[in-house]
Phi, psi and omega in degrees: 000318173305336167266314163333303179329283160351312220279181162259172177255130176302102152318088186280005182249344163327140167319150137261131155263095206282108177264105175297088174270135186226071165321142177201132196236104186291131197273180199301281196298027157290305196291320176278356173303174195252168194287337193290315159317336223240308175312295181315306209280326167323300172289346179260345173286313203292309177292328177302303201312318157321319191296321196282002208293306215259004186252347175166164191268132177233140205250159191216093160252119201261158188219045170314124179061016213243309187204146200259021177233018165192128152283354191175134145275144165243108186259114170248142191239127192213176175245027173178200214224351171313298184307341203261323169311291190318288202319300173306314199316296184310314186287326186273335191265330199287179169314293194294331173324276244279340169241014160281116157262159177282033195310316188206144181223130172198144221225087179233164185233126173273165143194182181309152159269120188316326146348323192264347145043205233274339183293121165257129161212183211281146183064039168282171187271187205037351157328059198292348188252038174249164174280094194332098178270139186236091203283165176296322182255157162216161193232088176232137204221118135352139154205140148212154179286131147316136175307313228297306173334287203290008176243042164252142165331107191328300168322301188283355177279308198299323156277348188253013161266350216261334162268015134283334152316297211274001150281326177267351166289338157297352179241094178262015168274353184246132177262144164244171172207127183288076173282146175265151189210015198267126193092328188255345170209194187275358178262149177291299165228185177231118169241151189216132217246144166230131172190172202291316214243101150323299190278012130333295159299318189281350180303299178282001192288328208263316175315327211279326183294357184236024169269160179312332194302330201294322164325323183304322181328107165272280189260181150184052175198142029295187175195115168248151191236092175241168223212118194265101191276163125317146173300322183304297165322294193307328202248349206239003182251009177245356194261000000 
């Protein structure tokens, strides 16, 4: 009873927000189309992406020379998961749809992190009221925990994430933002780290392998390293 005691408590009344990271890998025969075609499919993908503009926020990242089984992300934040159907429904159907594949998709919901329990600071995660920075880079990786993590005593998860926090606070350039998945995708979570410097990250990354916490780790790849465009940009790097 007493680790019951332990757990934490979940606010089921918090805002949710849901996030849609959406890969998309342009298949060869696009690229042999005539320029004219290509523009044009360009401007109607570009007006589908416009329409969904005033319906959620959608964020644009290519990932061109960047990793070689996706050309661009669309990452969308909505307050439900429907708008998220429509919206790929809408991307697919278009011309440039029609030379598009899917390689990775992943479907997460934010909150406070129970971990984090009375502590506050500024831009923490789960935080709707803080002000949205929009860094050069975003880093985003699947991850999930050993069951083994989760038959630990609450306390003791609690004290070996608060030294992994007090790790990422040396880096206060790097934002992280947690999504939860458990149930809702094949992952617990998806998480994605944003900042101006790569080698920033891999600073804190590399840092991050030698807290306890870090032992827990089952997956935590692919891990794409993307780079945040214009819709326009994002599209005109595929052709």
């Amino acid at each position: 009873m007493q680790e019951e005691a332990d757990q934490p408590k979940i606010n089921q009344n918090q805002e949710i927000t849901y996030f849609k990271y959406t890969f998309f890998k342009v298949v060869r025969e696009w690229r042999n189309r005539p320029e004219n075609e290509k523009i044009r499919s360009i401007e109607e993908f570009l007006s589908t992406l416009n329409g969904f503009s005033s319906l959620m926020e959608l964020n644009y990242f290519s990932l061109v020379g960047l990793r070689a089984d996706a050309d661009f992300l669309i990452q969308a934040r909505a307050k439900g998961l429907d708008i998220f159907q429509t919206f790929i429904h809408n991307l697919m159907k278009t011309d440039l749809g029609k030379y598009l594949e899917i390689p990775y998709s992943y479907l997460a919901l934010t909150r406070k992190s129970p971990y984090l329990g009375s502590h506050k600071h500024p831009n923490q995660e789960g935080d709707t009221n803080t002000t949205k920075k929009y860094s050069k880079y975003i880093f985003v990786y699947p991850f999930i925990k050993k069951r083994e993590w989760y038959s630990l005593p609450f306390v003791e998860r609690q004290k070996m994430m608060a030294e992994h926090f007090a790790i990422g606070h040396k880096y206060p350039n790097i934002t992280i933002n947690t999504g939860y998945s458990f149930g809702i995708d094949d992952h617990e979570f998806v998480l994605a780290f944003e900042g101006d410097d790569p080698a920033e990250f891999l600073s804190l990354v590399e840092e991050l392998r030698s807290s306890r916490a870090s032992a827990y780790t089952l997956v935590e790849t692919p891990i794409f390293t993307c780079r945040r465009v214009d819709p326009k940009q994002m599209l005109e790097l595929i052709v």
